[in-house]
C-alpha positions as CSV (number, residue, x, y, z in Angstrom):
1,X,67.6,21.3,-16.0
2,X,64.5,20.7,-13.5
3,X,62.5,23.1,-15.7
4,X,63.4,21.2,-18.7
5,X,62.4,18.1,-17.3
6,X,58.8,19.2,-16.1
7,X,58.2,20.4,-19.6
8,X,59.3,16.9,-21.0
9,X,57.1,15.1,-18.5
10,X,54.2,17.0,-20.2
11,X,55.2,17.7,-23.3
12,X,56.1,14.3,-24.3
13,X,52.6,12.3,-23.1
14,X,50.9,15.6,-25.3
15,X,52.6,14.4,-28.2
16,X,52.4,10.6,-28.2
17,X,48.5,11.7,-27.7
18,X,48.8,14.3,-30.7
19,X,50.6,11.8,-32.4
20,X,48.2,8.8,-32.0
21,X,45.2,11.2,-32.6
22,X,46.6,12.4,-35.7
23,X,47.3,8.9,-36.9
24,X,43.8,8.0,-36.6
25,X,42.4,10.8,-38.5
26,X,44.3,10.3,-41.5
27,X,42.9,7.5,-41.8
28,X,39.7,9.1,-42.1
29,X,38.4,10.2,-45.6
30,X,35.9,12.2,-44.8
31,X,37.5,14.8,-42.0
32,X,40.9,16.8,-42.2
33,X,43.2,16.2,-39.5
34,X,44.6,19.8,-39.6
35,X,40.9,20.9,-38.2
36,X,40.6,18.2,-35.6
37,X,41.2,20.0,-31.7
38,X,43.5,18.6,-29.9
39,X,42.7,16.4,-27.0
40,X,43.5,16.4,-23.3
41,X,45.6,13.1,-22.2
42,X,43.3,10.2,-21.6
43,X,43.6,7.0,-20.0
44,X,43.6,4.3,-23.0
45,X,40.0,2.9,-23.2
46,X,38.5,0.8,-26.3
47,X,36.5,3.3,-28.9
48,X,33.1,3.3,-29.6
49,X,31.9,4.4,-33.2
50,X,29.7,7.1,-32.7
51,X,27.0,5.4,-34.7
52,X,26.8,2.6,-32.5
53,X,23.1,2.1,-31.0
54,X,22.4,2.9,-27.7
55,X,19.5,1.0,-26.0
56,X,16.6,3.5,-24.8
57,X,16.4,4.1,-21.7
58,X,12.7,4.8,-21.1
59,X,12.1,0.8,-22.1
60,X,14.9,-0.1,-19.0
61,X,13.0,2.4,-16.3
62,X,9.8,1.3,-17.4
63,X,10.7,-2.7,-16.5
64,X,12.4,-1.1,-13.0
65,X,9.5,0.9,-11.7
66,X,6.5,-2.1,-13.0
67,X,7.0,-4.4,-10.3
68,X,7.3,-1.7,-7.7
69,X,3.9,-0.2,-8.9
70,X,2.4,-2.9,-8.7
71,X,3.4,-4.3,-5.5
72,X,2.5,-0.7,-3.9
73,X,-1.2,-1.5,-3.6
74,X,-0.8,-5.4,-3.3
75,X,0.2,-4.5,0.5
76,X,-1.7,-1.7,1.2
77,X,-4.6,-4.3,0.1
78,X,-3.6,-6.8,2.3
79,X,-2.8,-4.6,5.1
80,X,-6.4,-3.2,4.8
81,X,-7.8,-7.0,5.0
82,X,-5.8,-8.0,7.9
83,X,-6.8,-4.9,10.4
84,X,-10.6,-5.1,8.9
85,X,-10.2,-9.7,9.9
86,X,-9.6,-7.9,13.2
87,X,-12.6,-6.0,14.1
88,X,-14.5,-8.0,16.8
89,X,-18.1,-8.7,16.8
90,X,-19.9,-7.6,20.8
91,X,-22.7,-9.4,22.5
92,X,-25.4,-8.1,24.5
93,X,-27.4,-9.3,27.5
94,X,-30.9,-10.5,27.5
95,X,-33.5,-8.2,26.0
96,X,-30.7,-5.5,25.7
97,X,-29.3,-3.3,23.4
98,X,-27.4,-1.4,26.4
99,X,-23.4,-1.5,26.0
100,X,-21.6,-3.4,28.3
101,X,-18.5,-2.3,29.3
102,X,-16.6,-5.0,27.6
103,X,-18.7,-4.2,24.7
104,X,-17.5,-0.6,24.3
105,X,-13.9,-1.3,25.2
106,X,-14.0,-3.7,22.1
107,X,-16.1,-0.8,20.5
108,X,-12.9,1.5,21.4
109,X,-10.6,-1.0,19.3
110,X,-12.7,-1.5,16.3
111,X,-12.9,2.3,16.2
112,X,-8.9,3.0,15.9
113,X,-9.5,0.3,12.8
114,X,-12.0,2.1,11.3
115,X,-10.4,5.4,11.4
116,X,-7.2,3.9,10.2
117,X,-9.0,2.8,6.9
118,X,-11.5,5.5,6.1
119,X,-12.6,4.6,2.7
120,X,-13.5,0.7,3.9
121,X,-17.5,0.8,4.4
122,X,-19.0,-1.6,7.7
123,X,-22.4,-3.0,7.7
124,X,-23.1,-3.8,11.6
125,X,-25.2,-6.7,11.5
126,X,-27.9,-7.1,14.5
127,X,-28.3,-10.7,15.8
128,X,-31.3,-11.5,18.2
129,X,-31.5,-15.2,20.2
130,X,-34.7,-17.0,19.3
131,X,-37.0,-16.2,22.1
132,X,-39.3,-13.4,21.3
133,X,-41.7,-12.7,18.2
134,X,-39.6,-11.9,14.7
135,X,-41.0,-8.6,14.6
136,X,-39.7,-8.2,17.9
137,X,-36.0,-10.0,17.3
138,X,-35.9,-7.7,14.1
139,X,-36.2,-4.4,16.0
140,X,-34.1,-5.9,18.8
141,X,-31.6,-6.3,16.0
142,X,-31.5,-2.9,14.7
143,X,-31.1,-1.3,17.8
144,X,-28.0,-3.4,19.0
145,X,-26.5,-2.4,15.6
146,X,-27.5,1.4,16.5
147,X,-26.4,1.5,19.6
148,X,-23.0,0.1,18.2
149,X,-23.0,2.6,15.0
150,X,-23.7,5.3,17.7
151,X,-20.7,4.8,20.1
152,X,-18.3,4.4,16.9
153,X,-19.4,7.7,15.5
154,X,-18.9,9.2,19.2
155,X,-15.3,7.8,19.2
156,X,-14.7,9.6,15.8
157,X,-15.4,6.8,12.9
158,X,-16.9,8.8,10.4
159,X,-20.8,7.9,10.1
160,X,-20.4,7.8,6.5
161,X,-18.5,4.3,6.3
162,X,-20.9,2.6,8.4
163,X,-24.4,1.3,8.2
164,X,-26.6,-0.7,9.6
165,X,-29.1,-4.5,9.1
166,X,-30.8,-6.3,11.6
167,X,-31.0,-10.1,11.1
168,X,-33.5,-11.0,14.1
169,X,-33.0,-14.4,15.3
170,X,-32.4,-15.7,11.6
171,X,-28.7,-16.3,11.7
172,X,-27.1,-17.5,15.0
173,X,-23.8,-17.7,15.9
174,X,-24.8,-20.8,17.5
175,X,-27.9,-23.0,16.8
176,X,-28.0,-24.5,19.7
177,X,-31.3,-24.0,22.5
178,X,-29.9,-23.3,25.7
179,X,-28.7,-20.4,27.4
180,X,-24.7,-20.7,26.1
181,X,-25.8,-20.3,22.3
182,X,-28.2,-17.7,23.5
183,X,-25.6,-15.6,25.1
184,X,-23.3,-16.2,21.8
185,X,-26.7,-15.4,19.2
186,X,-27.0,-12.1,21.0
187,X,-24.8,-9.6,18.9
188,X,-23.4,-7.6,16.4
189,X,-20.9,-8.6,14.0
190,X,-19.1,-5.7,11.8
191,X,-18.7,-6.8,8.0
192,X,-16.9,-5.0,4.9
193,X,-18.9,-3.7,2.3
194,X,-17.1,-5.1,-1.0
């Protein structure tokens, strides 16, 4: 009796399936239901014709992965500007294109930028105040920028990104005449190459 009522359990759900299945393909000119396998029991769920289209699904990973290619260098690129808006320009005493220590600490800073972002390329301009000759200002300028190209390449910014222009005493910082705009004139700025 137990064993008969296993087999019905199974049995009969097989047959309302076999039934149902064989139903449906007698309906079907084209196949013969004697041929058709039979099928394992399946929860009931609406048929879909076989020749019903499916969308492609290169068109729906294609609109997926756009945005997120795109977006990709957007930050990089804005992550590059921001650390390069950071690298600080240095001043210089009187007459002098020696580093200061406050100079090469902001040196040290501008440096871990650099090497951060080794493709960027940084002209290091050389400012001058306007005492002295032109001639004079201009070679002023050029060493300040050296000396600063110098002590970058000795903290490990490769030399290839940088390079240098001296200015003189023909763009201050400050155009005033007195010794605060002097001390401010007396630099060197760091500027992307675009």
């Amino acid at each position: 009796m137990i064993i008969s009522r296993k087999l019905g359990q199974f049995l009969l759900p097989l047959l309302a399936t076999g039934a149902i299945l064989a139903a449906g393909c007698a309906k079907d000119p084209a196949g013969d239901a004697s041929m058709a396998p039979p099928a394992a029991p399946t929860p009931a769920v609406a048929a879909v014709p076989e020749t019903a289209p499916v969308p492609a699904p290169v068109f729906q990973e294609e609109k997926v992965m756009e945005p997120a290619a795109t977006a990709a260098p957007a930050t990089a690129l804005q992550s590059a500007e921001t650390q390069l808006a950071a690298l600080t320009r240095i001043h210089f005493d009187y007459d002098q294109y020696v580093l200061s220590t406050t100079a090469r600490d902001t040196l040290a800073a501008n440096a871990t930028i650099l090497k951060a972002l080794p493709t960027v390329k940084v002209k290091i301009e050389g400012h001058c105040d306007e005492r002295g000759s032109d001639q004079y200002n201009i070679a002023l300028g050029e060493r300040r920028a050296q000396a600063a190209l110098n002590y970058l390449v000795s903290l490990g910014v490769n030399a290839g990104q940088l390079s240098t222009v001296s200015f003189g005493e023909e763009m201050p910082l400050d155009p005033g005449h007195g010794e605060a705009a002097w001390a401010q004139n007396r630099r060197a700025e760091f500027k992307p190459v675009k």
